[in-house]
ROKOLTOR-405335 format. One line per field, with one value per residue (C-alpha): y, x, z; residue number from 1; residue in three letters. Coordinates in nm, 2 decimals, decimal comma. Each point is the difference from the previous one (the first is absolute). Example, Ala and Ser with C-alpha at 12.3 -4.5 7.8 and 13.67 -1.06 7.14 Angstrom:
BEGIN
py <- [-0,45:0,34]
px <- [1,23:0,14]
pz <- [0,78:-0,07]
num <- [1:2]
residuo <- [ALA:SER]
END
This chain:
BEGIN
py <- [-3,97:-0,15:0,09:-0,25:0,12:-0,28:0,11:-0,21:0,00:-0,20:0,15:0,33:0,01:0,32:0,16:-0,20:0,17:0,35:-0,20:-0,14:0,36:0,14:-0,26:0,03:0,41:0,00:0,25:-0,32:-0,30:-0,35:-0,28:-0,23:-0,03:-0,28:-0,01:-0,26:-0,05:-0,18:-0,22:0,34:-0,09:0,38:0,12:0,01:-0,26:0,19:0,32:-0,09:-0,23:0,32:0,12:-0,32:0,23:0,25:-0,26:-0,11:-0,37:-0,13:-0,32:-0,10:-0,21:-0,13:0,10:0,24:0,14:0,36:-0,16:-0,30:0,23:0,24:-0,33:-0,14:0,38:0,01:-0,39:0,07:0,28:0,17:0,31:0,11:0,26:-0,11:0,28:-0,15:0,16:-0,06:-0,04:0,25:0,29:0,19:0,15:0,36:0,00:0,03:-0,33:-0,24:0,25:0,19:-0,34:-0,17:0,29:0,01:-0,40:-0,01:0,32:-0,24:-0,37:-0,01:0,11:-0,33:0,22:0,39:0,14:0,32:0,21:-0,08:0,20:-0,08:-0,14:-0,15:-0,07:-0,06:0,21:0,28:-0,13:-0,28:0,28:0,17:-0,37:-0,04:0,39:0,08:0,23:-0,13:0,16:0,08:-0,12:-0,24:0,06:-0,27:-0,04:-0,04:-0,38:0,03:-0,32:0,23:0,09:-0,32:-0,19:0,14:0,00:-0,09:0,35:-0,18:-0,13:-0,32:0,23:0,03:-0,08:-0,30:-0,17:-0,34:-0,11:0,14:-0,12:-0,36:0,01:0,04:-0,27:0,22:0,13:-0,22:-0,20:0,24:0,15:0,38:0,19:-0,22:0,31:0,10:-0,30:0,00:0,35:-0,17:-0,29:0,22:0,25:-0,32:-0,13:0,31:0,20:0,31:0,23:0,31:0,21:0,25:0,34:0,00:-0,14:-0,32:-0,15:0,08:-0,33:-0,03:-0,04:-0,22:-0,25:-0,35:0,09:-0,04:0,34:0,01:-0,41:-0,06:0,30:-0,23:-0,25:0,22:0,04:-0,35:-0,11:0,30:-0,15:-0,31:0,12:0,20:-0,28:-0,19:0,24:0,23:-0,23:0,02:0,18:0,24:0,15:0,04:0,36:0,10:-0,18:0,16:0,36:0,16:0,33:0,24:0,29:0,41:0,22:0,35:0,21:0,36:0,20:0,33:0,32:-0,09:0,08:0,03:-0,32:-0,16:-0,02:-0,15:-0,18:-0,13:-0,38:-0,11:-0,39:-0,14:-0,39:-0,10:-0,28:-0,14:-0,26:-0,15:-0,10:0,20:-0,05:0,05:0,15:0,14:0,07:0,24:0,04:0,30:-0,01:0,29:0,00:0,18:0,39:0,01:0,09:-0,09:0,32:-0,07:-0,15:0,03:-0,23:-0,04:-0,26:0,01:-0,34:0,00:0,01:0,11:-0,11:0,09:-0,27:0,22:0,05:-0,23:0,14:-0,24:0,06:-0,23:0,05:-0,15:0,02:0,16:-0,21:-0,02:0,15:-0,31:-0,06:-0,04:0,30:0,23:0,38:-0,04:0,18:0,23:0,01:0,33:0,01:0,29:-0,10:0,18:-0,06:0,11:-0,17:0,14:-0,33:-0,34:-0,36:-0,17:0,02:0,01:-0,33:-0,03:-0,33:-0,15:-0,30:-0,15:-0,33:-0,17:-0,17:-0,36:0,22:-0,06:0,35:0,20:0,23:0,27:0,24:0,34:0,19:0,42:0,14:0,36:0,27:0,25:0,24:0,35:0,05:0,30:0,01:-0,02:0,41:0,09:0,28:0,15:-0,01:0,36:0,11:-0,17:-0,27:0,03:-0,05:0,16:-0,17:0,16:-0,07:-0,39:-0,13:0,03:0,18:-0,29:-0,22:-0,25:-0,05:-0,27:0,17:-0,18:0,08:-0,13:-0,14:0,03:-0,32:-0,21:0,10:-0,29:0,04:0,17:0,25:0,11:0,06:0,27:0,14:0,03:0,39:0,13:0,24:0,33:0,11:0,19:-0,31:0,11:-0,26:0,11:-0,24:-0,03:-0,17:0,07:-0,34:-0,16:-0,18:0,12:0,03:-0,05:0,13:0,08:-0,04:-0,18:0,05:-0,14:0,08:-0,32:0,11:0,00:-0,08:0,27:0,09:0,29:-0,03:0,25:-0,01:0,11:0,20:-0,31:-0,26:-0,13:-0,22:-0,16:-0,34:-0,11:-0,34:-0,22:0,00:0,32:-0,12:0,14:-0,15:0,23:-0,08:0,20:0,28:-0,20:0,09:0,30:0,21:-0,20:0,10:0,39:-0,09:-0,08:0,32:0,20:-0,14:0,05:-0,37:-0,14:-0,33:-0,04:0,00]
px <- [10,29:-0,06:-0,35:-0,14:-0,28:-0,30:-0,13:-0,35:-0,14:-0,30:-0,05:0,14:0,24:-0,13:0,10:0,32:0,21:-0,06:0,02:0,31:0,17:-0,16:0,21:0,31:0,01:-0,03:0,22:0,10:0,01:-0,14:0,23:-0,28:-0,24:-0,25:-0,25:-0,27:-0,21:-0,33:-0,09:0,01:-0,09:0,10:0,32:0,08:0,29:0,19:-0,02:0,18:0,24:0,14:0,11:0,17:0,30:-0,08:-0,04:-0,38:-0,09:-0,28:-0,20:-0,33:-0,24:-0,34:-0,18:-0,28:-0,01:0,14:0,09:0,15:0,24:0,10:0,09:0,19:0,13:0,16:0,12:0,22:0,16:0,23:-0,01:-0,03:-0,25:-0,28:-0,18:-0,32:-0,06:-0,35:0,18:-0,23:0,11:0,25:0,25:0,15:0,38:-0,02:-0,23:0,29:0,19:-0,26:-0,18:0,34:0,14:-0,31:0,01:0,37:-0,03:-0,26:0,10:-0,37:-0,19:-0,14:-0,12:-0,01:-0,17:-0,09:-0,26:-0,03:-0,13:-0,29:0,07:-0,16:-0,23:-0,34:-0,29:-0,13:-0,31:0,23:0,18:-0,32:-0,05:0,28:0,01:0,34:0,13:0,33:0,33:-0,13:0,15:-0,16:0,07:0,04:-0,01:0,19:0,01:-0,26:-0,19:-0,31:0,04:0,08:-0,28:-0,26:0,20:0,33:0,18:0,30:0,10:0,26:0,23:0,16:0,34:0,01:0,25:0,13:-0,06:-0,31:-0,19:0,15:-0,09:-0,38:0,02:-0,03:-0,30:-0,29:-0,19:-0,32:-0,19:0,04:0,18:0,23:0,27:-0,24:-0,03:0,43:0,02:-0,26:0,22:0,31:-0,12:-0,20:0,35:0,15:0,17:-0,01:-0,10:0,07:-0,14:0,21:-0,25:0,16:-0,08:0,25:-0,18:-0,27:-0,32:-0,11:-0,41:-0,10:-0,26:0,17:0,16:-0,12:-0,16:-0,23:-0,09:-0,05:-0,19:-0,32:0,19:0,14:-0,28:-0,07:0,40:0,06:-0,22:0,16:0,35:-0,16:-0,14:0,29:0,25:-0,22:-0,10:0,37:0,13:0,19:-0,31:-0,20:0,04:-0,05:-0,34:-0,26:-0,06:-0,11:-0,23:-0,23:-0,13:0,08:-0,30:-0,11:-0,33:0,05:-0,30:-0,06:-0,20:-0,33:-0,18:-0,40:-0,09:0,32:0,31:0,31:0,24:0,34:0,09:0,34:0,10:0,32:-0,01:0,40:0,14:0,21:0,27:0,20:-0,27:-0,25:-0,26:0,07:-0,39:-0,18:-0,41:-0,09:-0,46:-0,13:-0,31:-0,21:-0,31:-0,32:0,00:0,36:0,12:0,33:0,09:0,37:0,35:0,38:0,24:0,34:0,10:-0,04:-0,04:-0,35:-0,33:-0,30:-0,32:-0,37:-0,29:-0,32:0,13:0,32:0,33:0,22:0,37:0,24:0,33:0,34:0,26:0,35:0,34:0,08:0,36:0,19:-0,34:-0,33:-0,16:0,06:-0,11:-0,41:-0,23:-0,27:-0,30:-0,22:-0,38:-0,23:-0,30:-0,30:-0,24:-0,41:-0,05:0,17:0,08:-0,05:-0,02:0,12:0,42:0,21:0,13:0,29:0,08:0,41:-0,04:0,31:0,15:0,27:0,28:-0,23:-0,30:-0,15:-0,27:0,09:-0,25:0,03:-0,28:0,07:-0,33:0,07:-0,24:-0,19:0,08:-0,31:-0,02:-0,18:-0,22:-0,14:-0,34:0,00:-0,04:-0,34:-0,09:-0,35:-0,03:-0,06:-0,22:0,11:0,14:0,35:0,12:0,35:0,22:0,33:0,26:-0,05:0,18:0,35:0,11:-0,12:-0,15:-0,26:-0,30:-0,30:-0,37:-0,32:-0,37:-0,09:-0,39:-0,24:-0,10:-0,24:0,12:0,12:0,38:0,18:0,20:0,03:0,39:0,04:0,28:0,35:0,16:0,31:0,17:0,20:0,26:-0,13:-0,16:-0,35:-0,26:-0,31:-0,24:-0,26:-0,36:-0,19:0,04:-0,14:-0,35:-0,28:-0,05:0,33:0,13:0,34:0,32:0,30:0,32:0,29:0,37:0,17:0,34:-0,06:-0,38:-0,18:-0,31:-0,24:-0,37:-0,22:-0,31:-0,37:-0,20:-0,23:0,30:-0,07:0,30:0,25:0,05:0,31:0,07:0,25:0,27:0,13:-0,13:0,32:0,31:0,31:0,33:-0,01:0,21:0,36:0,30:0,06:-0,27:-0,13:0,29:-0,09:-0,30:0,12:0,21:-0,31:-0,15:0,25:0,04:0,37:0,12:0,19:0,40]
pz <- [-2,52:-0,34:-0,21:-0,22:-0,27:-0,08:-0,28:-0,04:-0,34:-0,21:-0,34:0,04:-0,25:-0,16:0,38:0,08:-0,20:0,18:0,35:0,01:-0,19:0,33:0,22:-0,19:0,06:0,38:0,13:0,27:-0,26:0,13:0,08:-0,14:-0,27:-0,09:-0,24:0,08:-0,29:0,07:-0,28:-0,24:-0,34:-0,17:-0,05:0,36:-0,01:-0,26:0,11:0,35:-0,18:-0,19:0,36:0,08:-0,08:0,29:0,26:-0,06:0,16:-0,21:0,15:-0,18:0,23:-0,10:0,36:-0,17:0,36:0,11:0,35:-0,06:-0,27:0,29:0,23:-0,27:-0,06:0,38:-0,02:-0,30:0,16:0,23:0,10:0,35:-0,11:-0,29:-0,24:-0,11:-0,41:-0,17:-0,38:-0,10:0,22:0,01:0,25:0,09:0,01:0,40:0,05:0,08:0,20:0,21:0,13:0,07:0,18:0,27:0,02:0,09:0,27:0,18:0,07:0,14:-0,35:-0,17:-0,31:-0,16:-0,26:-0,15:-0,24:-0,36:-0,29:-0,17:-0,42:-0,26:-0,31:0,11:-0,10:0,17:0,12:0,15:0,19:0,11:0,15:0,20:0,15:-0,14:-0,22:-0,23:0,06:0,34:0,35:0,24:0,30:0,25:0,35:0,31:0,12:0,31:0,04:0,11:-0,40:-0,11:0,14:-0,21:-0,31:-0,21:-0,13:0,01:-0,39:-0,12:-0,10:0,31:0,15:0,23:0,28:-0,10:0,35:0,06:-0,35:0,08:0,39:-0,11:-0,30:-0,28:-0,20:0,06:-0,26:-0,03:-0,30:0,07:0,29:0,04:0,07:0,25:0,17:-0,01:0,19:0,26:0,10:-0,01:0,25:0,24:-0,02:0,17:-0,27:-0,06:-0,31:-0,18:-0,25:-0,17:-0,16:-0,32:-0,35:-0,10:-0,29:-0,29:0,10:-0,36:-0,05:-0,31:-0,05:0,10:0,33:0,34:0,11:-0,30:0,01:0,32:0,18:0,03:0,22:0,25:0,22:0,08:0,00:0,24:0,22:0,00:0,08:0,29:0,17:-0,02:0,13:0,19:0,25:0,08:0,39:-0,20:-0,17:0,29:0,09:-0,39:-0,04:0,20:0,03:0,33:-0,10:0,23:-0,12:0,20:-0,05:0,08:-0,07:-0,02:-0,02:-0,20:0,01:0,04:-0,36:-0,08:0,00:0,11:0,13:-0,17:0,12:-0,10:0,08:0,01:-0,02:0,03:-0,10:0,17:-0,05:0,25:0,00:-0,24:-0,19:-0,27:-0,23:-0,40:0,00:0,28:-0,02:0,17:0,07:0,19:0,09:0,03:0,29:-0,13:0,02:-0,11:-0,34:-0,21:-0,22:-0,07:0,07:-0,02:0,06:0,00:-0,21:-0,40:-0,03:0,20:-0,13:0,17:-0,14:0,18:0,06:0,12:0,39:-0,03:-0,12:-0,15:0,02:-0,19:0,12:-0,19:0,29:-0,07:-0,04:0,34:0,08:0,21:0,20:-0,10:0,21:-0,24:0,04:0,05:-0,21:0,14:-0,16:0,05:-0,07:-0,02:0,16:0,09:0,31:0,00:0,37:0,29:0,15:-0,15:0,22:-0,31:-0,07:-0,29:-0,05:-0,20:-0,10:-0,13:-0,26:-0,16:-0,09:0,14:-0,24:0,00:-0,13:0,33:0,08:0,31:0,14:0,31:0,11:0,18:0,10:0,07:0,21:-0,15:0,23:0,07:-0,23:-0,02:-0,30:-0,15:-0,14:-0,35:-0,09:-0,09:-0,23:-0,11:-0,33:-0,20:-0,24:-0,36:-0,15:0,10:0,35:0,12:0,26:0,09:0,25:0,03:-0,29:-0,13:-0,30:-0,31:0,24:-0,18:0,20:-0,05:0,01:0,08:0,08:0,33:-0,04:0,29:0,16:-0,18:-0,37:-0,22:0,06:0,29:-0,27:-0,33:-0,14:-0,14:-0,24:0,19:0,01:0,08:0,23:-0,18:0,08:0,26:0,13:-0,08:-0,11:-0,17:-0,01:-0,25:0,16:-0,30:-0,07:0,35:0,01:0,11:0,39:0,08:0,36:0,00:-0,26:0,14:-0,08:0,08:-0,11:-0,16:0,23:0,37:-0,04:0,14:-0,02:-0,07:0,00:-0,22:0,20:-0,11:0,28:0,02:0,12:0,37:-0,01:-0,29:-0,06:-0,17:-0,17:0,23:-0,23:-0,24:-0,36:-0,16:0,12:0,04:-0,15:-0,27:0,13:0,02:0,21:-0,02:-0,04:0,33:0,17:-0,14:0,13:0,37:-0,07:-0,02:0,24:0,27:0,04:0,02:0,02:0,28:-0,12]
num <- [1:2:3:4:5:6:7:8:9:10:11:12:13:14:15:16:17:18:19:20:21:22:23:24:25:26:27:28:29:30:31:32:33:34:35:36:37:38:39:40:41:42:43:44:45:46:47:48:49:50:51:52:53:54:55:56:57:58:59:60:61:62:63:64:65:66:67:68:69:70:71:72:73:74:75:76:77:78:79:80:81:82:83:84:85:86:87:88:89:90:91:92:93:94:95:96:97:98:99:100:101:102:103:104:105:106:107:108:109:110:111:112:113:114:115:116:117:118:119:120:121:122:123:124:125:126:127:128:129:130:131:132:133:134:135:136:137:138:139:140:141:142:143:144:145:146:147:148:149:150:151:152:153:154:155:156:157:158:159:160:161:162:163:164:165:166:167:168:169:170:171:172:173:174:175:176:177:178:179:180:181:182:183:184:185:186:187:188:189:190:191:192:193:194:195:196:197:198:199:200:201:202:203:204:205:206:207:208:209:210:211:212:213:214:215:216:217:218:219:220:221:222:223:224:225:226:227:228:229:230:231:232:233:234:235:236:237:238:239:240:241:242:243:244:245:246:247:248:249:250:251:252:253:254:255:256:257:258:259:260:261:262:263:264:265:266:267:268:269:270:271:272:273:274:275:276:277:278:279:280:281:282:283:284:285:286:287:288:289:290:291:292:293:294:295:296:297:298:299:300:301:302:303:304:305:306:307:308:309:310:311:312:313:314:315:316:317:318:319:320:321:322:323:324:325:326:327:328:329:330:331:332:333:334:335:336:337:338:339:340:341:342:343:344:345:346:347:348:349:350:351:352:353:354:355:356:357:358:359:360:361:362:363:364:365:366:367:368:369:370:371:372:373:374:375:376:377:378:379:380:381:382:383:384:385:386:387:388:389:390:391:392:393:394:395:396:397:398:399:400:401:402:403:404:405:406:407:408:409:410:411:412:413:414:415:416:417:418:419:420:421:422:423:424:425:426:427:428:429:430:431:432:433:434:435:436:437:438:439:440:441:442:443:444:445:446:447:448:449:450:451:452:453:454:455:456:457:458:459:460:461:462:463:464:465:466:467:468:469:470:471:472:473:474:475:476:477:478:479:480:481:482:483:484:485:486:487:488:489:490:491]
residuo <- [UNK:UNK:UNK:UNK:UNK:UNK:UNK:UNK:UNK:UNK:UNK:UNK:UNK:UNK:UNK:UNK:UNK:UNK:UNK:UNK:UNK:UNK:UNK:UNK:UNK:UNK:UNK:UNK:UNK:UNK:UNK:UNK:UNK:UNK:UNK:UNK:UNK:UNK:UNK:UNK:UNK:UNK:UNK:UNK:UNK:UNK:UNK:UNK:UNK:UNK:UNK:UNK:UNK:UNK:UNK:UNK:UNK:UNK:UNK:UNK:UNK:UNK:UNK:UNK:UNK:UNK:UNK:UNK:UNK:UNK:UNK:UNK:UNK:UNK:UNK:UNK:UNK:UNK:UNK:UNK:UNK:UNK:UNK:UNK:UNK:UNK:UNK:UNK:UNK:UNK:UNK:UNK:UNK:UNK:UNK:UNK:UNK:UNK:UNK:UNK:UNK:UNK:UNK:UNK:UNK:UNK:UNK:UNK:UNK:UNK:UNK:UNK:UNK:UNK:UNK:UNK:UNK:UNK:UNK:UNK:UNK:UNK:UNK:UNK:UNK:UNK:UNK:UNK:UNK:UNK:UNK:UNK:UNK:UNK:UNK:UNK:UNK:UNK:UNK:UNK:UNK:UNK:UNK:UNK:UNK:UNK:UNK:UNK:UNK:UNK:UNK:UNK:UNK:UNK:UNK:UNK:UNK:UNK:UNK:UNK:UNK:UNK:UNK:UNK:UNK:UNK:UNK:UNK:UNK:UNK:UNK:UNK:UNK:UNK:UNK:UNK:UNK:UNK:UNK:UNK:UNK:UNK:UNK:UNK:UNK:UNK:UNK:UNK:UNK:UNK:UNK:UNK:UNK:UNK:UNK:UNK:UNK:UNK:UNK:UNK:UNK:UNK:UNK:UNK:UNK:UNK:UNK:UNK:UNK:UNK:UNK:UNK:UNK:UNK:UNK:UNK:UNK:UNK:UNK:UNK:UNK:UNK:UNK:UNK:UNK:UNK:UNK:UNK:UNK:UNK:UNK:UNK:UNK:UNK:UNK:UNK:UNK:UNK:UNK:UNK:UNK:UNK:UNK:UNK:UNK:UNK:UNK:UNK:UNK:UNK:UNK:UNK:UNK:UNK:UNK:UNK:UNK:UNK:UNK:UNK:UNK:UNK:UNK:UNK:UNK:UNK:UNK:UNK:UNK:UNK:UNK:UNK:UNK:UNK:UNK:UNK:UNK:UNK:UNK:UNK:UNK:UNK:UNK:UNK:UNK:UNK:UNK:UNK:UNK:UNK:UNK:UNK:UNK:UNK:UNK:UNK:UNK:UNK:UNK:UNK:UNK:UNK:UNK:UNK:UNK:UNK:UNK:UNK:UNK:UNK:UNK:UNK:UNK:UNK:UNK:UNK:UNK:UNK:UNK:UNK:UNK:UNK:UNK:UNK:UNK:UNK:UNK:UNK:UNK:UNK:UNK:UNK:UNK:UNK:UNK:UNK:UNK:UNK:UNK:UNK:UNK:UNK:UNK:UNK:UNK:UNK:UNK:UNK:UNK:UNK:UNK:UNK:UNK:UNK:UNK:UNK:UNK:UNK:UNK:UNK:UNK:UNK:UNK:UNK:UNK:UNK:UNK:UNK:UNK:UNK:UNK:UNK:UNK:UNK:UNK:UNK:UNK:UNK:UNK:UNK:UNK:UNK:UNK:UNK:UNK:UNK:UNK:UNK:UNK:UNK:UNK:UNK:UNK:UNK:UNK:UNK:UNK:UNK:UNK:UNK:UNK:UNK:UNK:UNK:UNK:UNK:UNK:UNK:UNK:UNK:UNK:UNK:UNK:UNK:UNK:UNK:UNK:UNK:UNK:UNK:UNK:UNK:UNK:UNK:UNK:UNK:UNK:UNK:UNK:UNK:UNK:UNK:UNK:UNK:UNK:UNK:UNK:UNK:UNK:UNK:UNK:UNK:UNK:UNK:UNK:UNK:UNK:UNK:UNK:UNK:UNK:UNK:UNK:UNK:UNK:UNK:UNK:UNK:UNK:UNK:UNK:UNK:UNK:UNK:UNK:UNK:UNK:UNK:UNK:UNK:UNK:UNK:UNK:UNK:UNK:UNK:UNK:UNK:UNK:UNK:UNK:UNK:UNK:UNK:UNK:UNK:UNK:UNK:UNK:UNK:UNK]
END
């Protein structure tokens, strides 16, 4: 099969020069190469007409339109097979023959493409813009419509079928996208597509070309192409994701003052479909508290909203369908009540491709519970108490004074301690108002609770909610924690 190079180009003289010494050293050289010059007004014509001698078509038309010069790039040509070169890239020796090669194996491909290595001269602040680092690879994706449908990761330099580019009329006359809107209509036409993992060409960043300029329009131009293709039969299983959620409540050892429990949730996606984003609320009945979480994707962020957990989830590539391995999400919780007629409700928000809000609600029952007392201990002689065996080694713990009923406020916060290494806390109660009846403190881990109590205390009451929130600890000194404890996550 024969390969003609387009080689589209307005202003880029400064570049054309390295582009077309790219296309000359192909380790399979092209039977074809045109230059079509788009109403350049540098040096542009001059610099291909000192290749005329290697074989270099040069054909200058006034469009001032990028796809009206690809169309007039494919007319004026030949070649079974078409390479489509910005003029201010630049290709790897194997560009010509690596896409050819997978485009003649497969009379059914209508177009391949590859990875391309990040170039150029823009600032660093311009490259903190875009996410990229220069000299670095981006790495494309497999041709699954379940990908495609939410975004283009497919660039113009690519390698196209005659037969298939003409069959769908060529680029179309739009602002931005328009390669997008291309691989669209070639796949709805019933070709197929490959991508090959490997770095062909260096995709130059500067300040005039189409990345840079045009990032504001995508949004609203992607949303054009998707309603006019997407509305298509052969998008319909790729457009609207089926999700439920799998959960389980495993209790712990009952604690003073609480018992903790580990909740597993496993938003799955079913289908051929997927969302880009997933939100994920859990919502939190009174009596139970949220200490921590782990999840198993880095590119999740869990944020808390007094007794909702927020979990923003960014979903994996999927791997040839879109139901890619699930994530599991574990929270610590802790419960004070044994039982609790209100559920966790745990609520899946997303957007489809048209920006349309999807919402489903799963509610998990509470299991009953057993809940120890929170421990009580006299308090001695002196101004510091000693509490051992109830906290971890280092464990921070929140103190208040607990105020009988009728005083101005319910309790007094007091300074916070810390376990030793030993996990002994010593806590100081010099510092507690006057006619106080107990001191309260809790551990800023699991949450339990020991109450210093004066001889004169009937009963305790403690404020509905900790005042200290947890969260402090992190990771891995919750999981020493749970160690300690003789609490295990289930494998």
């Amino acid at each position: 099969m024969t390969v003609s190079v387009v080689i589209t180009c307005h202003n880029y003289g400064r570049y054309l020069r390295e582009c077309l010494e790219s296309v000359l050293a192909q380790e399979r050289p092209p039977d074809e190469i045109l230059v079509v010059d788009d109403a350049s007004t540098d040096n542009s014509p001059a610099i291909a007409a000192a290749y005329a001698a290697f074989g270099v078509r040069y054909e200058r038309v006034e469009y001032q339109n990028a796809c009206h010069s690809y169309n007039h790039g494919i007319a004026a040509t030949s070649g079974d097979l078409i390479a489509f070169v910005d003029a201010d890239n630049a290709l790897k020796p194997r560009f010509l023959s690596a896409l050819a090669t997978v485009l003649e194996a497969d009379a059914a491909l209508g177009f391949a493409y590859s990875d391309r290595y990040w170039a150029g001269e823009v600032s660093a602040a311009a490259w903190a813009d875009l996410g990229v680092v220069p000299g670095t690879i981006f790495r494309s994706f497999p041709p699954e419509p379940a990908m495609l449908v939410h975004a283009n990761f497919i660039d113009t330099m690519s390698m196209v079928r005659r037969s298939a580019v003409e069959a769908v009329g060529g680029f179309k006359d739009i602002p931005i996208l328009w390669d997008y809107q291309l691989w669209l209509a070639i796949l709805e036409a019933g070709w197929g597509a490959h991508y090959l993992a490997e770095p062909l060409y260096d995709y130059r960043v500067h300040g005039s070309n189409m990345i840079v300029a045009t990032r504001p329009q995508h949004r609203g131009c992607a949303l054009f192409i998707r309603r006019e293709h997407f509305t298509k039969p052969y998008w319909a299983p790729y457009l609207r994701p089926e999700l439920t959620v799998q959960a389980e409540i495993l209790p712990g050892q009952p604690l003073p003052g609480g018992t903790p429990c580990q909740l597993f949730l496993t938003p799955e996606v079913t289908g051929q479909a997927f969302p880009a984003r997933l939100r994920m609320s859990v919502t939190l009945p009174g009596g139970i508290d949220y200490l921590d979480s782990e999840v198993d994707l880095t590119s999740t962020k869990v944020t808390e909203r007094g007794n909702e957990i927020i979990v923003d989830i960014t979903y994996p590539v999927p791997d040839r369908n879109a139901a890619a391995a699930p994530m599991t999400m574990q929270l610590a919780l802790v419960s004070r009540v044994a039982s609790s007629s209100d559920p966790i409700a745990v609520t899946l928000t997303w957007q489809d491709i048209f920006e349309n809000e999807q919402t489903i609600t799963t509610v998990i029952a509470l299991p009953v519970l057993a809940i120890n007392p929170p421990l009580r201990q006299t308090l001695e002689p002196g101004g510091i108490q000693t509490i051992r065996g109830q906290f971890a080694p280092l464990e921070r713990a929140t103190v208040w004074a607990a105020m009988p009923e009728g005083a101005s406020r319910a309790a007094v916060t007091l300074p916070w301690v810390e376990a030793d290494r030993e996990g002994v806390v010593r806590v100081d109660c010099r510092s507690a108002p006057r006619g106080f009846t107990a001191i309260v403190v809790q551990g800023e881990a699991l949450r339990n609770l020991v109450l210093l109590v004066t001889n004169q205390a009937d009963a305790v009451t403690l404020p509905q909610r900790p005042l200290a929130r947890g969260g402090r600890m992190g990771r891995q000194a919750l999981a020493r924690l749970r160690q300690w404890r003789g609490i295990q996550p289930p494998p």
